[in-house]
Structures are given as C-alpha cells and as structure tokens.
C-alpha positions as CSV (number, residue, x, y, z in Angstrom):
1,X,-87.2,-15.3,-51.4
2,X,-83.9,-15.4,-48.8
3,X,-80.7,-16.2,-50.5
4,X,-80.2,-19.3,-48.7
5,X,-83.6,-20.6,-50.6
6,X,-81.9,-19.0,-54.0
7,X,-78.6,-20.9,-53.4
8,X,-80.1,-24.4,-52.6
9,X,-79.0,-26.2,-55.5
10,X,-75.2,-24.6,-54.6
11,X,-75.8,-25.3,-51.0
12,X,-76.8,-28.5,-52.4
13,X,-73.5,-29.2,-54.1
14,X,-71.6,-27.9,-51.6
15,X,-72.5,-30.9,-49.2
16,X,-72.2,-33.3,-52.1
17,X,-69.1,-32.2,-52.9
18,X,-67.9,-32.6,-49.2
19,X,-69.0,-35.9,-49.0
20,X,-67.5,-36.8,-51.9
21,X,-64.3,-36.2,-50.5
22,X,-64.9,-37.7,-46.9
23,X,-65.9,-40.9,-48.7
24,X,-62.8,-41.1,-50.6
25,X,-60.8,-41.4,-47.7
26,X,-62.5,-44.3,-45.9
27,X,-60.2,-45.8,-43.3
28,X,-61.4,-49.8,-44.4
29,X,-61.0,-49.0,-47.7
30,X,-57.6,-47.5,-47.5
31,X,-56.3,-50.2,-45.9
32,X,-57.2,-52.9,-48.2
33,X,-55.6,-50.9,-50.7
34,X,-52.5,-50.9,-48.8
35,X,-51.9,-54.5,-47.1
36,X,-51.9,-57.4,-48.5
37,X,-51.2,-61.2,-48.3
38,X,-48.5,-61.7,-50.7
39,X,-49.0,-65.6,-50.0
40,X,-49.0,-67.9,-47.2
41,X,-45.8,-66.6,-45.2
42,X,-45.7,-62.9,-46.3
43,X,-47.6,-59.5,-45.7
44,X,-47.2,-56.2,-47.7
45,X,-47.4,-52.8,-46.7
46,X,-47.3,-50.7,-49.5
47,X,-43.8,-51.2,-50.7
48,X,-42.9,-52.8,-47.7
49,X,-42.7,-56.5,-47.3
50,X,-42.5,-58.8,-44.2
51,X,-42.8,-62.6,-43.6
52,X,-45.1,-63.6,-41.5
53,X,-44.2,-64.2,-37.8
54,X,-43.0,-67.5,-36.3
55,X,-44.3,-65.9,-33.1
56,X,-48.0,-63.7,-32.8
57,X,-49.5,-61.0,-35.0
58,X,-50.7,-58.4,-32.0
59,X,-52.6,-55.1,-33.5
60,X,-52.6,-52.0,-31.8
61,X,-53.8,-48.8,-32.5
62,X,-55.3,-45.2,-31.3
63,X,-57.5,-42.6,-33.5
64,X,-60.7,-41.8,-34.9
65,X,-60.0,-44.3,-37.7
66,X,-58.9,-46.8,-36.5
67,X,-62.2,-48.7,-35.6
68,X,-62.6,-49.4,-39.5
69,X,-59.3,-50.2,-40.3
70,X,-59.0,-52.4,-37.7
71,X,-62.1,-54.2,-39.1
72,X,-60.2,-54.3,-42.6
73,X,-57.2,-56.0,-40.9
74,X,-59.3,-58.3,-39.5
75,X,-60.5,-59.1,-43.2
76,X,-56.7,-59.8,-43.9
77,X,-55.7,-61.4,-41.4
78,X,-58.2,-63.2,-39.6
79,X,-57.4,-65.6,-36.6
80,X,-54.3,-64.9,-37.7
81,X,-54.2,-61.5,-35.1
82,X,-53.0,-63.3,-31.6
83,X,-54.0,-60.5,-29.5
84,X,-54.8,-56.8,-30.2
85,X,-56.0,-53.8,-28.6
86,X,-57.0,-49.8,-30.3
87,X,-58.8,-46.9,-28.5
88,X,-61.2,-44.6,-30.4
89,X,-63.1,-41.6,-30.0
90,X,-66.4,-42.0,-27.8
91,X,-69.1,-42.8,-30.6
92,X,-66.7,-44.0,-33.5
93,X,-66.5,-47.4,-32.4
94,X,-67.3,-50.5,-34.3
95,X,-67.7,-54.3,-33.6
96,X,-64.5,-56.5,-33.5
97,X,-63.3,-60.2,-33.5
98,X,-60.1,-60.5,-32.8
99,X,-59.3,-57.0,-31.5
100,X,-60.1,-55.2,-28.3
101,X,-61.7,-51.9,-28.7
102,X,-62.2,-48.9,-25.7
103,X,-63.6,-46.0,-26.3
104,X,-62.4,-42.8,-24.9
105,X,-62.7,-38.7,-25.0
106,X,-61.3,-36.3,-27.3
107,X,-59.6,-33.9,-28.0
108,X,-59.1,-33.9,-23.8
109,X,-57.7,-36.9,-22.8
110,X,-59.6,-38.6,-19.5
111,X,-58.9,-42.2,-17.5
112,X,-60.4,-44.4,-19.8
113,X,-57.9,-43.5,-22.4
114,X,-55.3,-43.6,-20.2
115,X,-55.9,-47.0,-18.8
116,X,-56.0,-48.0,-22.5
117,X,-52.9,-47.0,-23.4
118,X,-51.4,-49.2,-20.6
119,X,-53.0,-52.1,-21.6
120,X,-51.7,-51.1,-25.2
121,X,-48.6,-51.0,-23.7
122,X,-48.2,-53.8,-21.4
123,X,-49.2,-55.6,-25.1
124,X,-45.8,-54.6,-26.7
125,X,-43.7,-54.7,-23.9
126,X,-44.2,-58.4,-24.6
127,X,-43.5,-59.0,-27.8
128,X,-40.8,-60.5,-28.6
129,X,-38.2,-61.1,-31.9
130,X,-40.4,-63.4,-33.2
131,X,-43.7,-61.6,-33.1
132,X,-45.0,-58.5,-35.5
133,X,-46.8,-55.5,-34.0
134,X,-49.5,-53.9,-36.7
135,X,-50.2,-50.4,-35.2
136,X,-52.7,-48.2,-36.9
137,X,-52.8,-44.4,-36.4
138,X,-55.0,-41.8,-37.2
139,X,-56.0,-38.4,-36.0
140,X,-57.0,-38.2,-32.6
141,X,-54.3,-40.4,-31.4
142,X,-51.9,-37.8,-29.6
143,X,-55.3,-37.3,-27.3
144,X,-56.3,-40.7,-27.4
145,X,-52.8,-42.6,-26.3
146,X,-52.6,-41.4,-23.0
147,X,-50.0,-42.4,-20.8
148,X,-47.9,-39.5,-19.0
149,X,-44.1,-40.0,-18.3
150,X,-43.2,-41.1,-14.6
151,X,-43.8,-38.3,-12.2
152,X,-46.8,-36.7,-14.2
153,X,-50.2,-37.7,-13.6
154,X,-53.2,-37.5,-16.5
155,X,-54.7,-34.3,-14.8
156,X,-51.4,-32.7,-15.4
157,X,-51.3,-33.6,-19.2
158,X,-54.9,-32.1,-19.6
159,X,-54.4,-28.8,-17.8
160,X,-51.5,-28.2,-20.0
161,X,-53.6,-29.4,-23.4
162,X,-56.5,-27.4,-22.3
163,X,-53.8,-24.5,-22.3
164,X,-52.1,-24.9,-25.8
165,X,-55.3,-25.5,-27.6
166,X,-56.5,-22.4,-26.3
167,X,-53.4,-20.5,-27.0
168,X,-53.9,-21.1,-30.8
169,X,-50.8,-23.4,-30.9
170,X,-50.6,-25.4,-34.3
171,X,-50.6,-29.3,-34.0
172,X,-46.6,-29.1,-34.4
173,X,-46.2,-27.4,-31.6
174,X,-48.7,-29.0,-29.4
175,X,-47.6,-32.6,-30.1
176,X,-43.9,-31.3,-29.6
177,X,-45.2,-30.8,-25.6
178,X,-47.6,-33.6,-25.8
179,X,-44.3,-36.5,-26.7
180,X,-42.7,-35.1,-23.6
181,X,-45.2,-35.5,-21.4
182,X,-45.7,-38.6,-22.7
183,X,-44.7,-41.9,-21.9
184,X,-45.3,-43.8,-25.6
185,X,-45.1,-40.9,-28.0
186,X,-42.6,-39.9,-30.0
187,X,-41.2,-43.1,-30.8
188,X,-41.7,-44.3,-27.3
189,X,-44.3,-46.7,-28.1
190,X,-41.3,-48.4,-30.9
191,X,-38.8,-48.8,-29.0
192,X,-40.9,-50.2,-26.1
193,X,-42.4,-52.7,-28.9
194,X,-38.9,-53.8,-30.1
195,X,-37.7,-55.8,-30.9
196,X,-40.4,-57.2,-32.8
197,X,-40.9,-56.2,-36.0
198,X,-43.5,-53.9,-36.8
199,X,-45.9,-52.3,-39.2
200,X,-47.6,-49.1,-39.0
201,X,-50.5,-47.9,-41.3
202,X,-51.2,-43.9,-41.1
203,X,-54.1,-42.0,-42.0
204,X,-52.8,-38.4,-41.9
205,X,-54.4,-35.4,-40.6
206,X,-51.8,-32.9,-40.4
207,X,-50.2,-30.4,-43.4
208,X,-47.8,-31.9,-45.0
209,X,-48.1,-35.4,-43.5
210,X,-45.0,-35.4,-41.0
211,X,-44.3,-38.8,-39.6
212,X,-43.4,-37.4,-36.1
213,X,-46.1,-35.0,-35.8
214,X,-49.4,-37.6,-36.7
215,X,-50.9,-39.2,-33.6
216,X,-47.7,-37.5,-32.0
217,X,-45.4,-40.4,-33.9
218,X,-45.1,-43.1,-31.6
219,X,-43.6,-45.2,-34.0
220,X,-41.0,-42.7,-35.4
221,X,-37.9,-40.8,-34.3
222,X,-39.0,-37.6,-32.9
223,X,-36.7,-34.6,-33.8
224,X,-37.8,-32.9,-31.2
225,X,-36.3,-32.3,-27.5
226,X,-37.7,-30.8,-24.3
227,X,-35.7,-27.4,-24.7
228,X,-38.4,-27.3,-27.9
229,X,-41.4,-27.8,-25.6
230,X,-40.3,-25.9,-22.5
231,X,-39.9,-23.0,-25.2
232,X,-42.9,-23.5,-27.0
233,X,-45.2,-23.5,-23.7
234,X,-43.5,-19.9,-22.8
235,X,-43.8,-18.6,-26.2
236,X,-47.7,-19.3,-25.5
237,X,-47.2,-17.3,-22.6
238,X,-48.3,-20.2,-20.4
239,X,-45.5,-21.8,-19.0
240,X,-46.2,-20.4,-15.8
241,X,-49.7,-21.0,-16.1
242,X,-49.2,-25.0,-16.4
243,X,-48.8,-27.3,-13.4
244,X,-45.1,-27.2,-11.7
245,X,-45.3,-30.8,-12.1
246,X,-45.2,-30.4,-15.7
247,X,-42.9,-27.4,-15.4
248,X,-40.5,-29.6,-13.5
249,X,-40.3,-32.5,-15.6
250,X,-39.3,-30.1,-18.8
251,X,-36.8,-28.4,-17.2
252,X,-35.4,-31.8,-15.5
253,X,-35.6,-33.0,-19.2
254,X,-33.9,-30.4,-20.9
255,X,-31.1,-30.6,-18.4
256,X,-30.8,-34.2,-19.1
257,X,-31.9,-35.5,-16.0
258,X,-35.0,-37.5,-18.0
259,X,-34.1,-40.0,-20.9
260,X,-35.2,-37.9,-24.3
261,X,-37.5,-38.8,-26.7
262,X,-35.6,-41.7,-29.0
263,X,-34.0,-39.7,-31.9
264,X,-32.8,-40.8,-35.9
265,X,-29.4,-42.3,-34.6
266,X,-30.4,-44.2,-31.8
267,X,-33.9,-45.4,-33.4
268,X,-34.9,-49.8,-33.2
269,X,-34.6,-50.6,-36.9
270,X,-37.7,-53.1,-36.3
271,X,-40.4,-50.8,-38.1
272,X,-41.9,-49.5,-41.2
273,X,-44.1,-46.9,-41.5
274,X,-46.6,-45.5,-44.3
275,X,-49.2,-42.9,-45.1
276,X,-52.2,-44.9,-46.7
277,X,-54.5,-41.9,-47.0
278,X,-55.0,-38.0,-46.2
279,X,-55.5,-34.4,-47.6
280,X,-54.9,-34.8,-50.9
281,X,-57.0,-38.1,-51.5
282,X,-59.5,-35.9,-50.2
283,X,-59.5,-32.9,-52.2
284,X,-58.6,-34.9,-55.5
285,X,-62.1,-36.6,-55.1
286,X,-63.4,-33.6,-54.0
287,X,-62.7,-31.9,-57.2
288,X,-63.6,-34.6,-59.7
289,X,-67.0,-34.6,-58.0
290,X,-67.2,-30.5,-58.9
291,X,-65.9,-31.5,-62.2
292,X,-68.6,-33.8,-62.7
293,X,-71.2,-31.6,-61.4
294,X,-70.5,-28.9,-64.1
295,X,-68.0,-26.9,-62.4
296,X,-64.6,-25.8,-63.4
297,X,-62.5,-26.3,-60.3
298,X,-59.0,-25.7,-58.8
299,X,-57.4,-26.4,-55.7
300,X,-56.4,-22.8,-54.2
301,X,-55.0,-23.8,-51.1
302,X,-53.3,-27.7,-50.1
303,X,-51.5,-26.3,-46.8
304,X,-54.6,-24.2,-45.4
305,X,-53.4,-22.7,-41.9
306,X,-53.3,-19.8,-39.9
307,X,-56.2,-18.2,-38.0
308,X,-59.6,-19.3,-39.2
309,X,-61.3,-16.0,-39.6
310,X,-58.2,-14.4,-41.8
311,X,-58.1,-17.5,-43.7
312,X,-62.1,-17.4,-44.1
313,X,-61.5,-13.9,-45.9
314,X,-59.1,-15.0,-47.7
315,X,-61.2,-17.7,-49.3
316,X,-64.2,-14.9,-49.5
317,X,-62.0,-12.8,-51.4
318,X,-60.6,-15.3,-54.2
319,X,-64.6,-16.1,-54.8
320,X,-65.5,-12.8,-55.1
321,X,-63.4,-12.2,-58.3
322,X,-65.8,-12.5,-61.5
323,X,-66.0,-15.7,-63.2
324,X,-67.2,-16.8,-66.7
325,X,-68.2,-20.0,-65.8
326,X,-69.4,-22.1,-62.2
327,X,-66.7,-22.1,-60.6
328,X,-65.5,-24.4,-57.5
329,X,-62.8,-23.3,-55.3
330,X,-61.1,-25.9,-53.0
331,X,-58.7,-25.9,-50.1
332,X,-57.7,-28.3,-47.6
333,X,-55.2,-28.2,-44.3
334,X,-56.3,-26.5,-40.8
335,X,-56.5,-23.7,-38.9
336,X,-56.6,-22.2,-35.4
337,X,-58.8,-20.1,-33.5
338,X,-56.9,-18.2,-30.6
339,X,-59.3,-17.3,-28.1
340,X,-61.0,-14.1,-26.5
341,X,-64.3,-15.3,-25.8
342,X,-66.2,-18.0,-24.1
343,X,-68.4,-19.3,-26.5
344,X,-69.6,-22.3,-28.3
345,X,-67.6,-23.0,-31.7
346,X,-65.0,-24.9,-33.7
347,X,-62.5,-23.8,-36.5
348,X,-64.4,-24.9,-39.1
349,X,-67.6,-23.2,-37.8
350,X,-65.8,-20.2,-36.9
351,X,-64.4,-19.7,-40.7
352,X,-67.7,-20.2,-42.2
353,X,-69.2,-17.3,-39.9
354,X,-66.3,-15.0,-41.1
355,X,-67.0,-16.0,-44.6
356,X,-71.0,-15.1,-44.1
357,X,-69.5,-11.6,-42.9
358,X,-67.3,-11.6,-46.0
359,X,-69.9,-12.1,-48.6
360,X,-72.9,-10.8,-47.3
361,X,-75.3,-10.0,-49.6
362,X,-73.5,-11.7,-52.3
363,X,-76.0,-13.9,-54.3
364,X,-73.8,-15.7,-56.0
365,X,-70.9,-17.3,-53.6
366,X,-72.0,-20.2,-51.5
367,X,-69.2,-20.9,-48.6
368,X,-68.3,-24.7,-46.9
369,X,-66.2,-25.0,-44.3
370,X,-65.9,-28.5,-42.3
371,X,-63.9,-31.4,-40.6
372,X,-63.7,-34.4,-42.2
373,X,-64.0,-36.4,-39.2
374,X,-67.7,-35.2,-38.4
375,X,-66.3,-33.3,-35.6
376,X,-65.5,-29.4,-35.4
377,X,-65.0,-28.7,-31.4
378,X,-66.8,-30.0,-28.5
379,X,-70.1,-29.8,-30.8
380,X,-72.2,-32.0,-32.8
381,X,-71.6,-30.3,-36.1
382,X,-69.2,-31.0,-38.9
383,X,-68.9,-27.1,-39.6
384,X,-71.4,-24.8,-41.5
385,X,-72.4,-23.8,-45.0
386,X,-72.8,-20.1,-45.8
387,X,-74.4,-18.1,-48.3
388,X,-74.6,-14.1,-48.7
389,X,-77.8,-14.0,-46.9
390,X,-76.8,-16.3,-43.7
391,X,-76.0,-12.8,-41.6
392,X,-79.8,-11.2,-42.8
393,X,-81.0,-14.1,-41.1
394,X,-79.2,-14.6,-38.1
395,X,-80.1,-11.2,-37.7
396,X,-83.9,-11.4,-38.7
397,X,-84.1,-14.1,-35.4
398,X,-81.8,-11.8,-33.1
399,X,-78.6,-13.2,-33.7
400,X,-75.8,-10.8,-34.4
401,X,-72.8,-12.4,-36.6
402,X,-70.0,-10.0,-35.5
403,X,-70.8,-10.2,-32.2
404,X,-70.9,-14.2,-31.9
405,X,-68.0,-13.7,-34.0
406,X,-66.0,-11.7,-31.2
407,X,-66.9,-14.3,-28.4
408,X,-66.3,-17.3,-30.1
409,X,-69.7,-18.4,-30.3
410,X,-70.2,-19.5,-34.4
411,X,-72.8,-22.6,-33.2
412,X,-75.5,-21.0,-31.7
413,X,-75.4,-18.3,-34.9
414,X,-75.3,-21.0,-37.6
415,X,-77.7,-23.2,-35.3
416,X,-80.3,-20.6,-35.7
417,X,-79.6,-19.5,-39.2
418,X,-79.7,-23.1,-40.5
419,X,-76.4,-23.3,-42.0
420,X,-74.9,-26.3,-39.7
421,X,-73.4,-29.3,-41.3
422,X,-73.9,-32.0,-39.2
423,X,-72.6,-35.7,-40.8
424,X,-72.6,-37.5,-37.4
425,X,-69.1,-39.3,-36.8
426,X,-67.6,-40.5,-40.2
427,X,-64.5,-42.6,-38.6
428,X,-62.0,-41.0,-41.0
429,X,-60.2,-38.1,-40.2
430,X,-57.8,-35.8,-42.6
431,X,-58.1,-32.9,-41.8
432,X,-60.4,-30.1,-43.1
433,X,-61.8,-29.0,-46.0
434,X,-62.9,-25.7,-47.3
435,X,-64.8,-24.9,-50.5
436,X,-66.7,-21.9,-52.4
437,X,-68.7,-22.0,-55.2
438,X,-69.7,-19.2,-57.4
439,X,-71.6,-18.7,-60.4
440,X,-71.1,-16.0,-62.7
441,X,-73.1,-12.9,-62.4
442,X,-76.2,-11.9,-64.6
C-alpha cells in the first residue's frame, strides 16, 4: 500500500477543509452581507450610508469576483442600475441584466481588457454630481483594468509585467509600477469618476488588505510616486531590460514632467471604500471546519510570504513536531517564486513539491497548498496535495522532484503523481491558503 492510499482520509480532509474556506468567502454572498437598502431613498455600505441618487446608479468593476457580486447588486438594486460595465477573468463570467460584462486575460493583460477599461472609463467620465458610481474590486483587477498612461501602449505595460512577475516582485511592488503606467489606477479611476459620489465594495487578496495596493487602488490615494517604481524596476535588475518607452515615462514622471498619481491631500472626497471579505474570512472557516472534523487546529501563519519553497519547509517543519492529538495546521497570505527555470508551475504548486521533499517518507503529515481563486499560474490546477510518499511515486513513473523542482516545473510532477487540486474557476479570490495535517505517531 503507497502512502498516498494510507493518507486518503487526510488527503480527503485536506480538500474539504480547503473548500470550506473558499466557500466562506463567496463574492454574492459577501455582498448581500454588506449593502443594503436602508429604505426607499438610501443604500448602506457597511457603516457607510448614502441617499440614493437624483441622477443614475452606473456599476463598474474589474476582478475575478466581480461577476458574482455584480449579480448580488443586481439583486439590490435592480432596474435601479442605469448603466454599468465589469471585466473578468476569461472563464469566470456569469449572466447579467443590467450590467455589461467582457471577459479578458490574466495575470497578462491583452486588448480586450484594455478596450474594457476605456469603455469603463468613458462610463465615469460622465457621471456627474447627481449620479453614484458602485465599483467592485477584486483580485485580478490591477491585470484586468488596463488602460496605459498617454505615451505608453498595452504591449509596453505587458513586457514590463511579464518582467516583475518573473523577478519575484511581491504585489506591493508590482502594483507600485503597475499605477504608473497606468491611466486609472491608483486613484485615477476616482478622480476621473468625480464628482459623483461613489461606492466601492473590495474583496481582498493581498496581506494585510492595503486599500492602495488591491486591484492597484483605483479608488484610493496612492502613496506611492514614480521615484518608487523607477527604483523598484532597477532593484529587480530590469530597468534596463523594460521598453524605453516605459523607461521614459518614469523618469519624465519622477521629474515632474507627468501629473502623479492623486495623493491623501489632494484626494475627491466623493468616495467610500470597504473590505467585505478576504484572508481571514477564509482561514476562520477553514479552521472551524478542522475543528469539526476532529482536529485541534491553529492558525500558524496570517501574513504567509516570501519565497514558496522556503516557506513550504517552513510549514514541513512545524508538522513534523510530535503531536498528541490530529492536528491541523493553517496559514494563509502568498508567496513568490523567483525564477531559474522554464517550466510549468505556480506558487502554490511549487510549495507543495517542496513540502513532498520535506516530508518524504513521513506517514503521517499530509500537505495542501492552493489558490483560492481556482487558479495557481498559467495552469488549470488550484495547487497540489502532498503526502510523504508523493516523491516515491513521481519517481516510480520517472519523474524526479528535485529536478522539476530546480526548473520550475511542479505540474507535470504532481500531474503524474496525482496530487493536483483542480476546483475549476471559483470567482472568489483571497489569496492562498496552505494547510498540514498530522496525526500522531504509533
């Protein structure tokens, strides 16, 4: 008998468990839990309340939730919505009545995104005093609202993505370049809507839920200026790599030949924005679905980051103490994957190979690693479970784990070892999460 038939009831859980958090944060849900009629002439956001407009209700948005909380606005509000128009990842669509919907690719931005975006914008650049703007980010929106500043064209935005991601640049940093290259993030997209009012509903995918950093915050000050990017992109050792368009414009900017990024001081004080779900939704359900499943649990980890393999072992490590009892170990956040290979992968797939390497031969220790979205990398899989016998059988079929390791290349080993999660597209997105389970020894 293989250890992955042994562990099948912890393998079992593992997935349960996971789900159990994904479906915790559902985007429709979230929002009716967040906005509300109050009566006839009034809508609340959280603590936030608004009248009604004299003018339209227009609904924007960009993410790879926003196609169900559109739907739940729609709910709401009805044939109240005037006009309204989101983008989405390609598959994560959903129908609509009153609200437009494009699809478009991710995490590289292409055309169909862009043209979005300038429909989206041409949308609030009417609006007036007496309409509101509902705008709903998720993740996915920094890649998803598309529209580079005058002077750059889309191809130049994607070179200069393509770099960063590979560079193992965290999301702070990448959406730091991305809202000055951009002509609707950081807070772009506000003061271009103002001044009507406006409302925006957040779904968060990034540690520690920063306003200016989800979707890129178009609907926030941005604290950042282009010194910050130009220095970021040459800390990366890429600034000469990217196009000298793009090179151009940051320099231009951070000599104050480009208008900046709209900052605290000078922000329209037309908009409220709120966080109605992420992370820690996530985990919290995550763990009283352990809890309930007989296992004593603890959150090890809310701000998971760093590269994926050293934050794998580090997981491996904390499992591989001895425990009294079943034990569930959770962790939430995300890493990065710098990269030296050419392979076929994402974060979440590459941690769970590291963990395979970590516990192998452990009989005890079953390993999850995966994106809440549905989505880890340009692949079909969510991320992977691992047990201690996952590198015996990539090896029994050929497939050598520290070599796939080294070149990036985690699908093709979990692919032929079995351990893929695959969910399909699950139109939420915070983030990842990672969980072990042990049990105690004999």
């Amino acid at each position: 008998m293989n250890l992955k038939t042994k562990n099948k009831q912890l393998r079992d859980h593992a997935e349960t468990i996971f789900r159990a958090a994904v479906a915790a944060v559902d985007p429709a849900v979230a929002v009716r839990n967040s906005l509300r009629l109050v009566d006839r002439t009034r809508l609340r956001l959280l603590d936030v309340e608004t009248p009604l407009p004299s003018g339209r209700i227009l609904v924007i948005g960009a993410g790879k939730a926003t196609a169900p909380m559109a739907r739940a606005v729609e709910e709401i509000l009805g044939s109240r919505i005037s006009e309204g128009l989101i983008v989405t990842k390609d598959g994560h669509g959903l129908p609509l009545e009153h609200i437009q919907l494009r699809e478009a690719a991710h995490p590289i931005p292409d055309r169909r995104g862009e043209q979005a975006t300038r429909q989206i914008l041409e949308l609030v650049d009417k609006a007036t005093d007496d309409d509101l703007v509902i705008t709903l980010l998720s993740g996915g929106g920094s890649a998803l609202l598309a529209a580079p500043a005058e002077g750059l064209s889309l191809t130049d935005k994607v070179i200069t993505t393509d770099l960063l991601l590979a560079s193992g640049a965290d999301i702070g940093a990448i959406n730091c370049v991305r809202k000055h290259l951009s002509a609707v993030k950081g807070g772009q997209l506000a003061r271009r809507a103002a001044p009507a009012a406006m409302l925006t509903l957040v779904i968060s995918d990034v540690i520690g839920d920063p306003l200016d950093v989800i979707a890129s915050g178009p609907t926030v000050p941005d604290p950042t200026r282009y010194g910050e990017a130009e220095e970021i992109l040459r800390d990366c050792r890429i600034l000469h790599r990217c196009p000298r368009a793009v090179r151009d414009h940051l320099r231009a900017g951070r000599i104050g030949q480009r208008e900046e990024t709209p900052k605290p001081d000078e922000f329209p004080t037309n908009g409220r924005t709120r966080i109605i779900a992420g992370n820690t939704s996530a985990l919290q359900a995550a763990r009283r679905k352990a809890e309930d499943l007989g296992y004593d649990c603890r959150v090890v980890d809310h701000r998971l980051c760093g590269e994926a393999r050293e934050a794998a072992r580090q997981l491996a490590a904390a499992a591989s103490r001895p425990v009294l009892r079943p034990t569930c170990l959770l962790a939430g956040g995300e890493t990065t994957v710098t990269l030296t290979g050419n392979g076929k992968g994402g974060r979440n797939q590459e941690f769970a190979l590291a963990a395979a390497l970590a516990i192998n031969g452990r009989d005890d220790i079953v390993i999850l690693a995966a994106g809440t979205d549905g989505t880890d990398g340009p692949t079909d899989a969510a991320g992977a479970i691992v047990d201690g016998g996952s590198v015996d059988r990539g090896r029994e079929v050929g497939q050598i784990a520290t070599s796939h390791l080294d070149n990036n290349d985690s699908y093709p080993f979990h692919r032929a070892t079995g351990d893929l999660l695959i969910t399909g597209p699950t139109r939420t997105n915070v983030m990842d999460i990672y969980l072990a389970l042990v049990t105690p020894g004999d």
